[in-house]
PyMOL Python script that loads the backbone (N, CA, C, O; Angstrom):
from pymol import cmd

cmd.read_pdbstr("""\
ATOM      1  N   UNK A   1      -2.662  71.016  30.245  1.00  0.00           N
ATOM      2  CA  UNK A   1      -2.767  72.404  30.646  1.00  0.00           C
ATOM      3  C   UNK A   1      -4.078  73.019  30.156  1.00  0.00           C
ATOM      4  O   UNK A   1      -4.659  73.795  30.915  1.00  0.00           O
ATOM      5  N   UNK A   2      -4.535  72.775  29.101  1.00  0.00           N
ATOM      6  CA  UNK A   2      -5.830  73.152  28.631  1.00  0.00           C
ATOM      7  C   UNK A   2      -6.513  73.005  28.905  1.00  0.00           C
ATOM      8  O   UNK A   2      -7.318  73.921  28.732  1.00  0.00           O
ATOM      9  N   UNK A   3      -7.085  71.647  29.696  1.00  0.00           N
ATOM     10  CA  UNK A   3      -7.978  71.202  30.446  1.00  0.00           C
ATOM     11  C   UNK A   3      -8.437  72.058  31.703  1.00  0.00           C
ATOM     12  O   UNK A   3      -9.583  72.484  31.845  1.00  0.00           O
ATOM     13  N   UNK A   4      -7.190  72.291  32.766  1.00  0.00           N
ATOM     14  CA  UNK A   4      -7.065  73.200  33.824  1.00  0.00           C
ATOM     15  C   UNK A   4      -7.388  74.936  33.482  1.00  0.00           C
ATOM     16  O   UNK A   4      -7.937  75.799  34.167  1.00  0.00           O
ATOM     17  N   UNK A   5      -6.763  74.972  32.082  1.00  0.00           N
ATOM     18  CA  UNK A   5      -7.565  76.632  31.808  1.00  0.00           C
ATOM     19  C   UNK A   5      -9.285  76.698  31.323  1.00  0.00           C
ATOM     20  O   UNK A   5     -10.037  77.640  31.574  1.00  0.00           O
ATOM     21  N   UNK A   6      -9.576  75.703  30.732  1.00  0.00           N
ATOM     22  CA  UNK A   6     -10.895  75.490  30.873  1.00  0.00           C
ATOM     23  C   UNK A   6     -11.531  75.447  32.556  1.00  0.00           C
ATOM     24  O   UNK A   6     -12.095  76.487  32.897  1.00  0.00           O
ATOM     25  N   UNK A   7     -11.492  74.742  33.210  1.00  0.00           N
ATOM     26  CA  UNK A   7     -11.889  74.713  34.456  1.00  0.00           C
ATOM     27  C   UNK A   7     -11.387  76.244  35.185  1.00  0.00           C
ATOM     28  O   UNK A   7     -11.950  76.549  36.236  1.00  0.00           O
ATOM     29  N   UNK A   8     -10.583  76.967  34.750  1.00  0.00           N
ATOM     30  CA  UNK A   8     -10.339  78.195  35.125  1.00  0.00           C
ATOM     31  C   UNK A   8     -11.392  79.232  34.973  1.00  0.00           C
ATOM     32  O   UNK A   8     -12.078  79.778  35.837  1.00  0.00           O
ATOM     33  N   UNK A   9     -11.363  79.415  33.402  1.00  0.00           N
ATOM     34  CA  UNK A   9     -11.836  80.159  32.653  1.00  0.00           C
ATOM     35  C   UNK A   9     -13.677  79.683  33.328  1.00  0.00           C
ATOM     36  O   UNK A   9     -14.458  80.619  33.159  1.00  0.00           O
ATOM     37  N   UNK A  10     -14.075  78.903  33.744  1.00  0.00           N
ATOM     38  CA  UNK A  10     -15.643  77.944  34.184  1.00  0.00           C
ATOM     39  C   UNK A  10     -15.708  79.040  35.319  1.00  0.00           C
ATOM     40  O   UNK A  10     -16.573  79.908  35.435  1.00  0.00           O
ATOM     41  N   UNK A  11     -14.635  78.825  36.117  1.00  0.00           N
ATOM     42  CA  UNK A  11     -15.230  79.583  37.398  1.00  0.00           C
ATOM     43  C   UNK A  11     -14.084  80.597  37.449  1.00  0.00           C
ATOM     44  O   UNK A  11     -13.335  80.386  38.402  1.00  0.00           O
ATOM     45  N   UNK A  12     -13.750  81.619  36.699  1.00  0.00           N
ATOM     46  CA  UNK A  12     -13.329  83.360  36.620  1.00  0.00           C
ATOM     47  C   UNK A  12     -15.236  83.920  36.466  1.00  0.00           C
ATOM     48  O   UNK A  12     -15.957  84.778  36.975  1.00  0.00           O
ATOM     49  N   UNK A  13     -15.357  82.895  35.528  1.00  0.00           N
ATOM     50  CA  UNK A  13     -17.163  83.129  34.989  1.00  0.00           C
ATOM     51  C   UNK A  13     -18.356  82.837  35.936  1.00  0.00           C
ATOM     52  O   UNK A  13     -19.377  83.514  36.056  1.00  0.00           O
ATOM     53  N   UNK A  14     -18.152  82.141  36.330  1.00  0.00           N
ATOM     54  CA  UNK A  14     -19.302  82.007  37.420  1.00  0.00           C
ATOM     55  C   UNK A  14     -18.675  83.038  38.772  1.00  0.00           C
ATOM     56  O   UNK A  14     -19.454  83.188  39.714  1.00  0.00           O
ATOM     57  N   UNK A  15     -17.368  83.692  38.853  1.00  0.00           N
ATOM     58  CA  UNK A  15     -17.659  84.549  39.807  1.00  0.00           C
ATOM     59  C   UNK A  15     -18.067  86.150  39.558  1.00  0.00           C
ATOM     60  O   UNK A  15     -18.246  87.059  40.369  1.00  0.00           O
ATOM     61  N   UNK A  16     -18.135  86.119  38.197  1.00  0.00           N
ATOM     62  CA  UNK A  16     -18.608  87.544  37.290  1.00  0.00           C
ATOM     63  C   UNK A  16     -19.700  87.339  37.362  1.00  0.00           C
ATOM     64  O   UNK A  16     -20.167  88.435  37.674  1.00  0.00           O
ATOM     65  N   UNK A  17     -20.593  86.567  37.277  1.00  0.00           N
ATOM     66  CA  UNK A  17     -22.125  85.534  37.457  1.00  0.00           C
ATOM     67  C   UNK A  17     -22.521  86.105  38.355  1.00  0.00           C
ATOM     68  O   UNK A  17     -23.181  87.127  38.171  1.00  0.00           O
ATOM     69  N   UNK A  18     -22.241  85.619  39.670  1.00  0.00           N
ATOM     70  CA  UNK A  18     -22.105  86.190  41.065  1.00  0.00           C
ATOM     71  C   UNK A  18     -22.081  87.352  41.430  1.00  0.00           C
ATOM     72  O   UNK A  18     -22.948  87.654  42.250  1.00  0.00           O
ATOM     73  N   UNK A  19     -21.057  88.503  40.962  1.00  0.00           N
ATOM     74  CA  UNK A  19     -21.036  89.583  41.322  1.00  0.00           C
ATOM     75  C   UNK A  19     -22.304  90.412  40.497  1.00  0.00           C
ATOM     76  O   UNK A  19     -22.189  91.636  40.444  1.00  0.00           O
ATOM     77  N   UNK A  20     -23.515  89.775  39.849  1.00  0.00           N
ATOM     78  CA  UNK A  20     -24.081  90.641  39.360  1.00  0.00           C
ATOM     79  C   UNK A  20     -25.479  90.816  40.680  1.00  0.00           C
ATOM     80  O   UNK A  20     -26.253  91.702  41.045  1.00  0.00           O
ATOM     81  N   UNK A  21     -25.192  89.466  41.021  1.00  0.00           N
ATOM     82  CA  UNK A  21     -26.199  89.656  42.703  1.00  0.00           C
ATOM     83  C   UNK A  21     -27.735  89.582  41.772  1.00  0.00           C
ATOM     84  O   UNK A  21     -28.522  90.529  41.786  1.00  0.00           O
ATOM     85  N   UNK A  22     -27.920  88.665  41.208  1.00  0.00           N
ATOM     86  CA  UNK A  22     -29.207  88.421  40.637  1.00  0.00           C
ATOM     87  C   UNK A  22     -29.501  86.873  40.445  1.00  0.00           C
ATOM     88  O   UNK A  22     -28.582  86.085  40.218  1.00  0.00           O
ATOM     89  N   UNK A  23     -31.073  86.401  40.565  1.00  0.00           N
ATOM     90  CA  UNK A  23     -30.733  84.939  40.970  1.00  0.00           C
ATOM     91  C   UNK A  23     -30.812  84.201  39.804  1.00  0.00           C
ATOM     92  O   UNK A  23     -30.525  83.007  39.896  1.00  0.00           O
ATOM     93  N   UNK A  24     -31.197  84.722  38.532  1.00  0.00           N
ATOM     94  CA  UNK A  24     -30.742  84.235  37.581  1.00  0.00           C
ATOM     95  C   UNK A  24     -29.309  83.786  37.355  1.00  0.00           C
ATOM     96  O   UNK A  24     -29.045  82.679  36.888  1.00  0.00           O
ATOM     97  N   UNK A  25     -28.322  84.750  37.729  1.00  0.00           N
ATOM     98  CA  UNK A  25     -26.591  84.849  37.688  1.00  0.00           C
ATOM     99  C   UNK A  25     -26.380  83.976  38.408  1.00  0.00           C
ATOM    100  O   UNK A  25     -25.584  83.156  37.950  1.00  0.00           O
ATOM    101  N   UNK A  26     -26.881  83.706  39.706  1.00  0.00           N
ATOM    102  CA  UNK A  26     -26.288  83.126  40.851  1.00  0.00           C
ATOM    103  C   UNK A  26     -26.334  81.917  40.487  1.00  0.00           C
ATOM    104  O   UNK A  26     -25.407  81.146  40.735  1.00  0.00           O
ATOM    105  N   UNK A  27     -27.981  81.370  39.506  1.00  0.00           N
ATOM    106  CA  UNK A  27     -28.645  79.938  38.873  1.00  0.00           C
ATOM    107  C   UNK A  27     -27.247  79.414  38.094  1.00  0.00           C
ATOM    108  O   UNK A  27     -26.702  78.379  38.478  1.00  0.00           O
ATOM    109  N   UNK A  28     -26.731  80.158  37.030  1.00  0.00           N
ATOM    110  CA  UNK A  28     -25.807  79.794  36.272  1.00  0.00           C
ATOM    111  C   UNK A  28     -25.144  80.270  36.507  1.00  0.00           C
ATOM    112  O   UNK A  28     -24.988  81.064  35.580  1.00  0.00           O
ATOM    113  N   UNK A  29     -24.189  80.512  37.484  1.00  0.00           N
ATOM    114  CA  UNK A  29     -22.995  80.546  38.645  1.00  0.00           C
ATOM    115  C   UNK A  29     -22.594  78.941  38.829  1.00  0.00           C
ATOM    116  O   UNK A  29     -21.616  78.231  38.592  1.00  0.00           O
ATOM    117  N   UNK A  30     -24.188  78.757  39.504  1.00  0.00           N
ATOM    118  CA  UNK A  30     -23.795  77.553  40.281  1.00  0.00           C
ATOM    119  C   UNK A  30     -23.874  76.025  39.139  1.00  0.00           C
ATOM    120  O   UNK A  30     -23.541  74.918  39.562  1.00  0.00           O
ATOM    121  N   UNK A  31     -24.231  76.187  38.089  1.00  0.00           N
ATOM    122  CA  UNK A  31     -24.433  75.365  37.157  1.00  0.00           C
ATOM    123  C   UNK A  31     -22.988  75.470  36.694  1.00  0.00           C
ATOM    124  O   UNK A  31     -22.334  74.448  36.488  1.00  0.00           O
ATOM    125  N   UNK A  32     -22.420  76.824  36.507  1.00  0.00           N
ATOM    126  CA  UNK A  32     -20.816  76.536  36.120  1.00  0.00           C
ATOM    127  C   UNK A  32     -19.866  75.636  37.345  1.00  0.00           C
ATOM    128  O   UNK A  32     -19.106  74.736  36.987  1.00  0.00           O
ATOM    129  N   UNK A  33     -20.007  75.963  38.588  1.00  0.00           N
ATOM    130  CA  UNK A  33     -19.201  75.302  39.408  1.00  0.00           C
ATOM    131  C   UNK A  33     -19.088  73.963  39.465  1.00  0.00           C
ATOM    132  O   UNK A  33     -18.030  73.374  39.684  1.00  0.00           O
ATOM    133  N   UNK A  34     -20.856  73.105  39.145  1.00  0.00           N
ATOM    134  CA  UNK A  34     -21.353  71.894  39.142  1.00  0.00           C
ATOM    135  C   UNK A  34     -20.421  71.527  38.289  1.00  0.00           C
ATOM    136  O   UNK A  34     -19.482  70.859  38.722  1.00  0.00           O
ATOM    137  N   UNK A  35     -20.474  71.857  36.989  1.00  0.00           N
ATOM    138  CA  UNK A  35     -19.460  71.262  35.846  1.00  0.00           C
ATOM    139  C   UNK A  35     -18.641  71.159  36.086  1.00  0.00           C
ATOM    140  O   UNK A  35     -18.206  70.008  36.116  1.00  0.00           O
ATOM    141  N   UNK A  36     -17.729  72.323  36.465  1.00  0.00           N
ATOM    142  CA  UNK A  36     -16.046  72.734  36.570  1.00  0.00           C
ATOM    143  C   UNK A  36     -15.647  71.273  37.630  1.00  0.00           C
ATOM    144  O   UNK A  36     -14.738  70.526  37.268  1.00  0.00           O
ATOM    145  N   UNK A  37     -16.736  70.878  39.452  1.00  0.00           N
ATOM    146  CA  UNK A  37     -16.715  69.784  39.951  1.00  0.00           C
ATOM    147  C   UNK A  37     -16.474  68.887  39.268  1.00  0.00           C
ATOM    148  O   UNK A  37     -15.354  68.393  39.391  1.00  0.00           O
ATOM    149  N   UNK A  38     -17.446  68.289  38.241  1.00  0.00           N
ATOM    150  CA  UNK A  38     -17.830  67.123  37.939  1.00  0.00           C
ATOM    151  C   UNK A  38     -16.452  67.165  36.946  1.00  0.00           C
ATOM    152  O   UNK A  38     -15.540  66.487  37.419  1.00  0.00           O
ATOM    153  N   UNK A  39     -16.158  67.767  35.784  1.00  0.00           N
ATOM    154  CA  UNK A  39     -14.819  67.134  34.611  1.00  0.00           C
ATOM    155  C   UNK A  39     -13.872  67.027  36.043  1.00  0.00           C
ATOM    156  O   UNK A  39     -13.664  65.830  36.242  1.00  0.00           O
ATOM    157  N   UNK A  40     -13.320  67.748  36.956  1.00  0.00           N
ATOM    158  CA  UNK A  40     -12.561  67.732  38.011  1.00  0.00           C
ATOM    159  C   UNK A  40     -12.283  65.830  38.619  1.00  0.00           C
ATOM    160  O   UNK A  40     -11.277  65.171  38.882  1.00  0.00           O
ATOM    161  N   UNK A  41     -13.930  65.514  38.624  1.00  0.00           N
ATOM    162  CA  UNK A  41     -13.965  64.745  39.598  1.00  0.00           C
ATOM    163  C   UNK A  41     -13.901  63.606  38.462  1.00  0.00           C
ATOM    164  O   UNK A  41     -13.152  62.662  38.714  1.00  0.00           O
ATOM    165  N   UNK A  42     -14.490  63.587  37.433  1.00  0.00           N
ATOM    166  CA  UNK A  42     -14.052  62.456  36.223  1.00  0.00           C
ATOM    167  C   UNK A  42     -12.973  62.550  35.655  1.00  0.00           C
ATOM    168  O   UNK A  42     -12.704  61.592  34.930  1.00  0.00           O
ATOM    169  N   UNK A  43     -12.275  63.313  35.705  1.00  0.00           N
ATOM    170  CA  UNK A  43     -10.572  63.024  35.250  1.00  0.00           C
ATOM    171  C   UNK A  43     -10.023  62.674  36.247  1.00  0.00           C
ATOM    172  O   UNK A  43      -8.830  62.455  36.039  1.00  0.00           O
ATOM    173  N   UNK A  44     -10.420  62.467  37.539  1.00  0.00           N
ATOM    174  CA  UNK A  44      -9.248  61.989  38.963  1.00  0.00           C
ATOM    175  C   UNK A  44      -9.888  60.490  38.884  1.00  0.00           C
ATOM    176  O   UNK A  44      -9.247  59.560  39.373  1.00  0.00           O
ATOM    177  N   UNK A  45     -11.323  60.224  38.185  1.00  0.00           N
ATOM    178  CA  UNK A  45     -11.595  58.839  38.436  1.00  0.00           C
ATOM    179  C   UNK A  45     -10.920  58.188  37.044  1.00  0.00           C
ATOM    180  O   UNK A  45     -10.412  57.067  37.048  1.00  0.00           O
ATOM    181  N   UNK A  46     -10.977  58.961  35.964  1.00  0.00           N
ATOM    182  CA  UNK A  46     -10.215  58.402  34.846  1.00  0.00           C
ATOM    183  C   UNK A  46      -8.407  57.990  35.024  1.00  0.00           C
ATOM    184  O   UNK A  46      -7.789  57.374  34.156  1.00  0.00           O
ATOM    185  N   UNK A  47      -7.893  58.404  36.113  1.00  0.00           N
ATOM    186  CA  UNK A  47      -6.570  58.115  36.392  1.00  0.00           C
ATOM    187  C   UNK A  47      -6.215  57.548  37.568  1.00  0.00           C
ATOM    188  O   UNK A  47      -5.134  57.593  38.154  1.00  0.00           O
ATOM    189  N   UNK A  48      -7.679  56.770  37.985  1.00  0.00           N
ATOM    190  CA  UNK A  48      -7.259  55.573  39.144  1.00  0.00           C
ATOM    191  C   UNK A  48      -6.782  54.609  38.540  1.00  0.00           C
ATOM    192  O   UNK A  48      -6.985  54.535  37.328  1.00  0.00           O
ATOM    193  N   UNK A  49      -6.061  53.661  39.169  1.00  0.00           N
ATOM    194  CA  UNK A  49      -5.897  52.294  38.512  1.00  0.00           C
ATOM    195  C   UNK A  49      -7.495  51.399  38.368  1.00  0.00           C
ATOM    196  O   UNK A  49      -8.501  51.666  39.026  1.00  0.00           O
ATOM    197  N   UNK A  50      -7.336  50.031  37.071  1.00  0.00           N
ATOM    198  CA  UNK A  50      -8.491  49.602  37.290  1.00  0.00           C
ATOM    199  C   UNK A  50      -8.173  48.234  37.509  1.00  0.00           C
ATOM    200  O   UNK A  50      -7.008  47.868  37.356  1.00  0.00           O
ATOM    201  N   UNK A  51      -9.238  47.268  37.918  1.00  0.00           N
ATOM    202  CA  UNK A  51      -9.050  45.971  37.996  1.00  0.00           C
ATOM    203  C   UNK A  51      -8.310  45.115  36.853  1.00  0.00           C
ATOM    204  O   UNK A  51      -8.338  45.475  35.675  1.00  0.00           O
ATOM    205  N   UNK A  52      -7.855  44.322  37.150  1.00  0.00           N
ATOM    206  CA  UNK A  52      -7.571  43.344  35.868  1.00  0.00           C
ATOM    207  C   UNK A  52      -8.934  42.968  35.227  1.00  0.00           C
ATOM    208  O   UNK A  52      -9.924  43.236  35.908  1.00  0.00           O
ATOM    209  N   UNK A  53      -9.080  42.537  34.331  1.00  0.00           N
ATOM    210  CA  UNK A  53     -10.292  42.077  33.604  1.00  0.00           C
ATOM    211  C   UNK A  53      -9.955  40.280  33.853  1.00  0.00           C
ATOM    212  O   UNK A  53      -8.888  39.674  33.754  1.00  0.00           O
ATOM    213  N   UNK A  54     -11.223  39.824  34.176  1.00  0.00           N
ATOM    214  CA  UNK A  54     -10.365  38.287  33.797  1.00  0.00           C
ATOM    215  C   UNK A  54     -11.304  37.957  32.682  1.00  0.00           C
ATOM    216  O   UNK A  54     -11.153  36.922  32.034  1.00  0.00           O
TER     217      UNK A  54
END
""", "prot")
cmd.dss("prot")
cmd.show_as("cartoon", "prot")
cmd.util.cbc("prot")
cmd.orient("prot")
């Protein structure tokens, strides 16, 4: 659950970022979303199955 309020709490923030309508905000807006993606997308690859090792 903590994990998911982190990724929450990433982008509540990058849309306060956003609403300031400046391209600095918008820069690290979009640097929060990149992240919030990426742990997203490495915890769904951390819970594929993996090969056997031989």
């Amino acid at each position: 659950m903590k994990f998911f309020s982190t990724i929450i709490e990433q982008l509540d923030m990058a849309v306060a970022e956003i609403a300031v309508d400046q391209p600095i905000h918008s820069r690290f807006a979009l640097i929060l979303i990149d992240n919030a993606t990426e742990l997203l997308i490495h915890r769904s690859c951390n819970t594929l199955p993996t090969a056997p090792k031989r």
